[in-house]
N, C-alpha and C positions, 0 to 999 in steps of 0.2 A: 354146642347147640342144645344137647338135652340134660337135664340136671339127671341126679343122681337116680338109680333106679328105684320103682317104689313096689312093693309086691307084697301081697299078707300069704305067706305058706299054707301050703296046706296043711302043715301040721298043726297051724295056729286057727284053724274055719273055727273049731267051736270054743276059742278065745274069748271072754266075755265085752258086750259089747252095750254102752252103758244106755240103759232106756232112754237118759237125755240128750246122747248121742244123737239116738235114732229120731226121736220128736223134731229135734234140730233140724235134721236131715230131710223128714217127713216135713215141716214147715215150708219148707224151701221149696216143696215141691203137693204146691195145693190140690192137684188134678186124683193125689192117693187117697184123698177124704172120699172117694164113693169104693174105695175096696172095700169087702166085708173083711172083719177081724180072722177069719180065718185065711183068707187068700192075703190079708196084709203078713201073717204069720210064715205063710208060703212062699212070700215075696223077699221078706228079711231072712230066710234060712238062703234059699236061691242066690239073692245076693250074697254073700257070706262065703257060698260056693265057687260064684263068680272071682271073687276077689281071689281067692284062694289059686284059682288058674291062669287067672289074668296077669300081664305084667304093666305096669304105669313108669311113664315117662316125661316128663317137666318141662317143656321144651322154652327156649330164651328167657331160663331163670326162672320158669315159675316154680313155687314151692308146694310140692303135693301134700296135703295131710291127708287125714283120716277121713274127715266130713267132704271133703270134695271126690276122692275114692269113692266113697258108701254113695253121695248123691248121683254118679254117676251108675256106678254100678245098679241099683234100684230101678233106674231111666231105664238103664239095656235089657234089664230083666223081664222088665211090664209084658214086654213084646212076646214072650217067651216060656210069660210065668202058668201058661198053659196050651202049651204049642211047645212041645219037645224038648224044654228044657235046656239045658247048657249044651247039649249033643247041635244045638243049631246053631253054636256057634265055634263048633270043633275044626280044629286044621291051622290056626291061628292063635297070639296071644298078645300082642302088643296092642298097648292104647297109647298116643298119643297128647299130652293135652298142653294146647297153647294158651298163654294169657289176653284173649280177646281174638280177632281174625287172624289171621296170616298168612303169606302169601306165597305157591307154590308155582313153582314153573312148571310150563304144558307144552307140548311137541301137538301139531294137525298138521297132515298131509293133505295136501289140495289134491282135485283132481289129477292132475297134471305130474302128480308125484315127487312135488316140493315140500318139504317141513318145514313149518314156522316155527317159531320158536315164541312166545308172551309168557309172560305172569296173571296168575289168577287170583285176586283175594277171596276167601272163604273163609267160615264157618266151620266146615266139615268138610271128609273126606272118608270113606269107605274103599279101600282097596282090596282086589278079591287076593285073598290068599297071605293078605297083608295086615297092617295095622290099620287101626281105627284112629283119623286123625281129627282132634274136636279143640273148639274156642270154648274158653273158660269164662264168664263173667261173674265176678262177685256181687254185683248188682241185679242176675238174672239176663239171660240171654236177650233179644230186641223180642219186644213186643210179640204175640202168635207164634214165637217161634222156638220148637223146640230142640235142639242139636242131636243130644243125645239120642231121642226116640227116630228122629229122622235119618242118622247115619248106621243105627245098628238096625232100623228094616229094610236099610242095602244091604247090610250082609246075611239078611235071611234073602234075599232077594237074590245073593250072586250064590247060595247053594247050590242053584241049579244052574249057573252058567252066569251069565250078563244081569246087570239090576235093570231088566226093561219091565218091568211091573208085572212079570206071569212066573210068579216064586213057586217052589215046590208046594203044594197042595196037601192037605191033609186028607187021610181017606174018607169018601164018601162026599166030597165038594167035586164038583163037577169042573174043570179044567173051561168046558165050551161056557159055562154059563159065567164062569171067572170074565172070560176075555170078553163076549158079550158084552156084560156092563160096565165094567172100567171101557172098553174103548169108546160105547157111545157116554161115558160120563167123562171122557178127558177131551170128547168133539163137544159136546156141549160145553164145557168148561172155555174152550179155547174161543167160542162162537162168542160164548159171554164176554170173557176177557176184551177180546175184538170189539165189541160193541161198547166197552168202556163200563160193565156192567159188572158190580162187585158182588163176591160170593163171599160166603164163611173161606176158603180155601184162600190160599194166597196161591198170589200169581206163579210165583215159581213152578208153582205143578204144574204150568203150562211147557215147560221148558221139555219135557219128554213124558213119557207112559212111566218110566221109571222113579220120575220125581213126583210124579201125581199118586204113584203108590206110596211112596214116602212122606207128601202134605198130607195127603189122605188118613192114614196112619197115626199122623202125627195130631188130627185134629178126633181120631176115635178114643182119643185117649185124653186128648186134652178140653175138645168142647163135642163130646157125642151127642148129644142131643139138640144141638145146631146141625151138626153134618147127617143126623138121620132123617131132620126135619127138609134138610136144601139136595140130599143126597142118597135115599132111602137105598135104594138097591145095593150102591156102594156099601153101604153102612153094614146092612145084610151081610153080604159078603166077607167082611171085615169081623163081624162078631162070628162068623164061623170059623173064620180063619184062625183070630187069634183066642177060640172059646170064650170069650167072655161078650156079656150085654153089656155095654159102660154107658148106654144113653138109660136103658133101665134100672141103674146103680145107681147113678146120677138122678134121674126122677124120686128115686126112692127114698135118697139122701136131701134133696132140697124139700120133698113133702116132709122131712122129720124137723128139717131145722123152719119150714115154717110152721108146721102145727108147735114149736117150743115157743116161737116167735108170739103166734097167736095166746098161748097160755101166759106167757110174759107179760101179755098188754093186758090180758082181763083179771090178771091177777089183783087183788085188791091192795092200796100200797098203806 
């Protein structure tokens, strides 16, 4: 079931690692154009780190290289790359990665104290104390969606027990003020959904408190300045947690590429 093992040593972190590696890597993953150069610096040493501890696994044939390693590793990082480092994600070492969905079998006790038994297809999978289990596409994952950012903030999620969306806190964030807006932003979320009314957020963060920390997450990173304009508190909350502004990184970075834009068109030809 899983190919060969893949793992960069730790003797090997500061192995050289080729600038067109990384642009390669960095292409693939457009959301990294609003880091500033020093946090992208921070992010490539982190990952590097990452790898170094982590173990990768190829599951039904897939073949791991370098550039899918690194792209992933980067993803898990984002989360973390100012929020406590590799230590949030210690106790564990196994990644996972399949060639597209695939499908895991699930045990639910009914009431009554019957097991069922079905199949699940997914995406991802975050086990606590377990491996991180992720779909691979060479193409780029489906549309709004990101795997890797979404399965590795359940495991900042299950540090403190269960991914139900009330993760361990950094000092001086307020725990009451935490659950406050997430819960009336995942009733509001679910009221919308209901009514057939679409957000920036995809549906699935309707699916629990825990997956709404994870869309939510997923889209601070990926479209922050849609989720702080549909979700401001959320947002707040989110830029505290994981220290960074990414909707004001993002502003920062779209005002440069249009004032170039602008210079571009007055320029005389």
């Amino acid at each position: 079931m899983f190919g060969k093992l893949k793992r960069w040593k730790r003797a090997s972190t500061d192995r050289h690692v080729s600038e067109e590696l990384w642009t390669r890597v960095e292409a693939r993953l457009p959301f990294l154009g609003w880091l500033p150069i020093d946090a992208r610096v921070r992010l490539r040493t982190l990952s590097k780190d990452f790898l170094a501890e982590k173990e990768f696994y190829g599951a039904h044939g897939l073949r791991l290289d370098d550039e899918i390693m690194l792209a992933i590793a980067m993803q898990a990082c984002l989360p973390i790359l100012n929020h406590r480092g590799l230590a949030a994600y210690r106790g564990w070492v196994g990644i996972v990665v399949y060639p597209g969905d695939f499908i895991v079998p699930q045990q639910v006790m009914d009431e009554a104290g019957v097991v069922h038994e079905y199949e699940d297809i997914l995406l991802g999978e975050a086990r606590e104390d377990g491996p991180v289990l992720l779909a691979w596409f060479d193409n780029g994952p489906p549309s709004g969606v990101n795997v890797v950012i979404h399965e590795f903030v359940h495991k900042l999620d299950m540090a403190n027990g269960n991914a139900d969306g009330y993760p361990a806190l950094p000092p001086g964030m307020s725990r009451h003020a935490w659950a406050e807006t997430f819960t009336a932003a995942y009733e509001r979320l679910c009221k919308l959904e209901n009514a057939g009314i679409e957000t920036i957020l995809d549906p699935y963060a309707t699916t629990s408190p825990g997956e709404f920390f994870a869309v939510t997450s997923e889209t601070f990173f990926e479209a922050p300045m849609s989720l702080r304009a549909d979700f401001p508190a959320v947002y707040e909350q989110l830029a505290a947690f994981y220290g960074l502004d990414t909707a004001a990184a993002e502003e920062k970075l779209c005002g440069i590429r249009l004032a170039t834009d602008d210079i571009a068109l007055r320029r005389p030809s």
